[in-house]
C-alpha positions in Angstrom: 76.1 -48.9 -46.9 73.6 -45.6 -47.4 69.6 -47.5 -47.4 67.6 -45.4 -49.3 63.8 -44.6 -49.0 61.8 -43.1 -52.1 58.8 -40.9 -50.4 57.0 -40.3 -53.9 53.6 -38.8 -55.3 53.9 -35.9 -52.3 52.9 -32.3 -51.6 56.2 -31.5 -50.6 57.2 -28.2 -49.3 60.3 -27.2 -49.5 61.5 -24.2 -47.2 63.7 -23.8 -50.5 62.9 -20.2 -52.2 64.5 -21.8 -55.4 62.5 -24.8 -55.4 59.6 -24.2 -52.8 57.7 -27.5 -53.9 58.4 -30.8 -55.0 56.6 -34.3 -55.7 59.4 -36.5 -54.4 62.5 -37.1 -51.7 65.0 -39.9 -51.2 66.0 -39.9 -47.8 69.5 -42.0 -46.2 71.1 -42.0 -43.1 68.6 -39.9 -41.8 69.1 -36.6 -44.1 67.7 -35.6 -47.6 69.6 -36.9 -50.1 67.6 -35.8 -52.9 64.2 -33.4 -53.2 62.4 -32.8 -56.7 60.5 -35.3 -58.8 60.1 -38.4 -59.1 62.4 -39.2 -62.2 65.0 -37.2 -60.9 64.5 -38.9 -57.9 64.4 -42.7 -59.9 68.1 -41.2 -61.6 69.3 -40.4 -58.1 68.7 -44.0 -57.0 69.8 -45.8 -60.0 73.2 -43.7 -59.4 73.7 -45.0 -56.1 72.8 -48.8 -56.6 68.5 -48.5 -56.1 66.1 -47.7 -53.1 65.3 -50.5 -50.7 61.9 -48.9 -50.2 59.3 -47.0 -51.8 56.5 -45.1 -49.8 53.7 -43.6 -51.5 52.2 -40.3 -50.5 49.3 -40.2 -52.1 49.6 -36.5 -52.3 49.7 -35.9 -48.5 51.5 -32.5 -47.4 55.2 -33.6 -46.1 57.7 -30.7 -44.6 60.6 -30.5 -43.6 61.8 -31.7 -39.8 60.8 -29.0 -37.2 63.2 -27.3 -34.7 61.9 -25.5 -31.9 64.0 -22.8 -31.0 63.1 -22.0 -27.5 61.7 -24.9 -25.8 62.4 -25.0 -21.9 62.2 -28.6 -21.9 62.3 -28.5 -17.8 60.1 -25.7 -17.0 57.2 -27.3 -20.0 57.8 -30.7 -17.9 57.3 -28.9 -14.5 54.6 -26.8 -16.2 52.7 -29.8 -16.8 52.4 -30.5 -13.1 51.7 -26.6 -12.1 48.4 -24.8 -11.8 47.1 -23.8 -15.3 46.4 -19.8 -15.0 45.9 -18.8 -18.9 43.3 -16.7 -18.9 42.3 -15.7 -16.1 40.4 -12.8 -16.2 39.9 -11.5 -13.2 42.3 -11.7 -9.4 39.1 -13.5 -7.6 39.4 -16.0 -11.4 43.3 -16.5 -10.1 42.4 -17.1 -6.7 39.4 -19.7 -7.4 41.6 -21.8 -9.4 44.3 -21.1 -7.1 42.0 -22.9 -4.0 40.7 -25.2 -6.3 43.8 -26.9 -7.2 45.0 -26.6 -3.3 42.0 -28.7 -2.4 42.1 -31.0 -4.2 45.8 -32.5 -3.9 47.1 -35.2 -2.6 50.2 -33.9 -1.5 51.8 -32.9 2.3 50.8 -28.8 2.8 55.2 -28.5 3.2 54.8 -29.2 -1.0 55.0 -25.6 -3.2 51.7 -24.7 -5.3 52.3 -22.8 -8.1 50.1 -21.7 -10.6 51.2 -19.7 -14.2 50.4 -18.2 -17.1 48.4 -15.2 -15.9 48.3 -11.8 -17.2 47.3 -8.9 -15.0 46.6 -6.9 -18.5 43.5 -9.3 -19.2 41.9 -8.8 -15.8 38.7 -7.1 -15.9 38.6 -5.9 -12.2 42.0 -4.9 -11.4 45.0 -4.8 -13.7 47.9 -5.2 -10.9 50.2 -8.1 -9.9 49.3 -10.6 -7.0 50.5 -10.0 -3.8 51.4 -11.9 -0.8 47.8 -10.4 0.5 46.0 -12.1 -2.4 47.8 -15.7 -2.2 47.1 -15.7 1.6 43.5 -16.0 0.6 44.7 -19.0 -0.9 46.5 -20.2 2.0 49.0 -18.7 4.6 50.6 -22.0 6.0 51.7 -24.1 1.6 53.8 -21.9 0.0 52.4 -20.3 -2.9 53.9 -18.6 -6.3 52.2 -17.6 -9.3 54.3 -17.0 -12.5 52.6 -14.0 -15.1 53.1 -15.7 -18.4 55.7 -14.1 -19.1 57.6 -15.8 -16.9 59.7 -12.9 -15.4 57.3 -11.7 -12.7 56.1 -14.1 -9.9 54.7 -13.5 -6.7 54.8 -14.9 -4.0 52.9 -15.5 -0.5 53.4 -15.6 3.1 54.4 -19.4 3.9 56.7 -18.9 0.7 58.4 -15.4 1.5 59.3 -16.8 5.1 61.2 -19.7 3.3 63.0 -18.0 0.9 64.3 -15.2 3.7 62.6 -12.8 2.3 61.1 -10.0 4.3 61.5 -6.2 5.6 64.6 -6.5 6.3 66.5 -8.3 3.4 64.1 -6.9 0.7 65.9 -3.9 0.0 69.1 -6.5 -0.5 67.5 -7.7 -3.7 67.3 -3.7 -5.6 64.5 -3.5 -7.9 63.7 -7.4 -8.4 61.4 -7.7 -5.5 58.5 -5.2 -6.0 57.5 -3.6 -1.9 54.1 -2.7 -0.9 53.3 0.2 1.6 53.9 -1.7 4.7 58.0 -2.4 3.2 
């Protein structure tokens, strides 16, 4: 048996071009069973046997349930525990936060840091991607990686690169995905 709950006396917003606002809903099983007024929604109820409870609004705003399209539920979890770089204005900006965080952990120096969200584009002193060079400022012995906030460019530093097996020689492997300085 359907329970029904009348959410009454609303400002109820619809998503509904046809009906874009309404005062009341009846809700059962979880779903909409009924959005428009009140009567209509008393002549809904009495149709299927009654409500077995009645919640009043008092004119508060109630939408629709909200879907988020494009969560990364993993990487916002791990996100959470990573260094916050949104905005950042400047390299030496990314680097201070960069060596704060690093001191002040309590974890073994074998554990990756990594920090994201910055944007080379907001920099004030030089618009260009961190390099190995920069994070080694940082530290050359904990593996480092800063994602841009886009999240399709990261970079990476010395401690990190020799992990991963990457280097002069098996750069070139990877094609265009790993951005070479001067020195290969």
């Amino acid at each position: 048996m359907t329970v029904y709950t009348l959410y009454k006396n609303g400002n109820i917003h619809t998503m509904d071009h046809d009906m874009p606002k309404a005062d009341s809903v009846v809700v059962g099983d979880g779903r909409f069973a009924y959005v428009g007024t009140e009567n209509g929604a008393r002549a809904f109820a009495h149709e299927k046997g009654g409500f077995d409870k009645e919640v009043d609004l008092g004119g508060r705003l109630l939408l629709p349930g909200f879907n988020d399209s494009h969560l990364h539920l993993l990487h916002f979890a791990k996100g959470m525990a990573n260094v916050n770089l949104v905005g950042v204005k400047s390299m030496a900006e990314l680097k201070a936060r960069m060596k704060k965080a690093l001191a002040g952990r309590k974890t073994g120096d074998n554990e990756w840091l990594v920090g994201e969200g910055w944007n080379h584009d907001y920099f004030e002193d030089e618009k260009r991607f961190p390099n190995y060079r920069d994070l080694d400022e940082i530290s050359d012995n904990v593996p480092i990686m800063v994602m841009r906030a886009c999240f399709h460019i990261g970079a990476l530093n010395s401690a990190a690169l020799k992990i991963i097996g990457i280097n002069k020689e098996t750069a070139p492997s990877f094609g265009e995905l790993i951005g070479v300085l001067e020195n290969g």
